[in-house]
C-alpha positions as CSV (number, residue, x, y, z in Angstrom):
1,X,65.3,10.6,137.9
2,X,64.8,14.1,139.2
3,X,66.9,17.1,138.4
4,X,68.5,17.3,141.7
5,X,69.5,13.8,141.4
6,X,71.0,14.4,137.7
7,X,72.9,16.9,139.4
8,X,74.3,14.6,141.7
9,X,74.9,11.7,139.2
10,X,77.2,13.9,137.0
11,X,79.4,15.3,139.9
12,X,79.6,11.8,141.1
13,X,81.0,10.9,137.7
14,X,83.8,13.7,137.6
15,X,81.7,15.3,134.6
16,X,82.0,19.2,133.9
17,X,79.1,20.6,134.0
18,X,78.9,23.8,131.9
19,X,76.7,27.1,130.9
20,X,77.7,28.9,127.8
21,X,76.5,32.2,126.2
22,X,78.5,34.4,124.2
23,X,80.2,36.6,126.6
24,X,80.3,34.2,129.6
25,X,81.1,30.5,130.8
26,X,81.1,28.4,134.2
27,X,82.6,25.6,134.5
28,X,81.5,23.1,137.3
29,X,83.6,20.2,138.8
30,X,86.4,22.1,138.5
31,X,89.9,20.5,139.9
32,X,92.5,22.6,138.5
33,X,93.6,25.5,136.0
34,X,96.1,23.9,133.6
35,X,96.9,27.4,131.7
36,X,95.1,30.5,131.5
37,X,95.6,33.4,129.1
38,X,93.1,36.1,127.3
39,X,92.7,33.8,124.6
40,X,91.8,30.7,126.5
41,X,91.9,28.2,129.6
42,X,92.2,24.4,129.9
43,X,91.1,23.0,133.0
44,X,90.8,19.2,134.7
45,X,87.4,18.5,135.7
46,X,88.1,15.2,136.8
47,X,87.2,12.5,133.8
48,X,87.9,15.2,131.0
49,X,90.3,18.2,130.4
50,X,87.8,21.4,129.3
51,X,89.1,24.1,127.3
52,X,87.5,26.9,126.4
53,X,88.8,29.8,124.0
54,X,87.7,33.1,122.4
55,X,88.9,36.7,123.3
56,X,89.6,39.5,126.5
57,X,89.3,36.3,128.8
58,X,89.2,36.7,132.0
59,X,88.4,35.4,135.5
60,X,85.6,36.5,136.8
61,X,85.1,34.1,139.6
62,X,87.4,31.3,140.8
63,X,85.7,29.7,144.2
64,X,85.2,26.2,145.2
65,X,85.2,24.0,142.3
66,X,83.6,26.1,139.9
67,X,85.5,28.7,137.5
68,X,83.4,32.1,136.1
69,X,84.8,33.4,132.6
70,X,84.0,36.5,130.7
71,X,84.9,37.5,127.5
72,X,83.7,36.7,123.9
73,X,83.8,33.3,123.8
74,X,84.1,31.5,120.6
75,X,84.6,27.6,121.7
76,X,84.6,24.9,124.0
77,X,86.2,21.6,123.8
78,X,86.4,18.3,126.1
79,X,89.8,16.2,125.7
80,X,90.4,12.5,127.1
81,X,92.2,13.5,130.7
82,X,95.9,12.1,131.6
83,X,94.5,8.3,131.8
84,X,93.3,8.4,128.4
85,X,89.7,8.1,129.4
């Protein structure tokens, strides 16, 4: 498989796809912002609930299905969505 089809497979899945560094996340796949505060989101990217926490969060970009953070980030964690998948 090439990498543009690995890209296609996990958004056909419902998968997040995520980049992480220490001051900065995005979140693809994106399908809504449970809660949001400066310590930390949870979002539903389809098969999995994505939450990320840390410090001075913020929004940096919210377009489409695909959610910018900044701040110091200190975690990210996937939990089984609503269907217990």
């Amino acid at each position: 498989m090439e990498i543009d089809m690995d890209l296609l497979f996990d958004f056909s899945l419902n998968l997040p796809r995520i980049v992480v560094s220490s001051n900065l996340v995005i979140i693809d796949n994106v399908k809504s912002i449970m809660s949001f505060s400066s310590t930390g989101m949870v979002a539903d990217t389809g098969a999995r609930f994505t939450a990320v926490s840390g410090e001075d969060i913020t929004i940096r970009n919210l377009k489409d299905d695909r959610v910018v953070l900044i701040g110091k980030i200190n975690s990210v964690e996937f939990f089984p969505n609503k269907k217990g998948d």
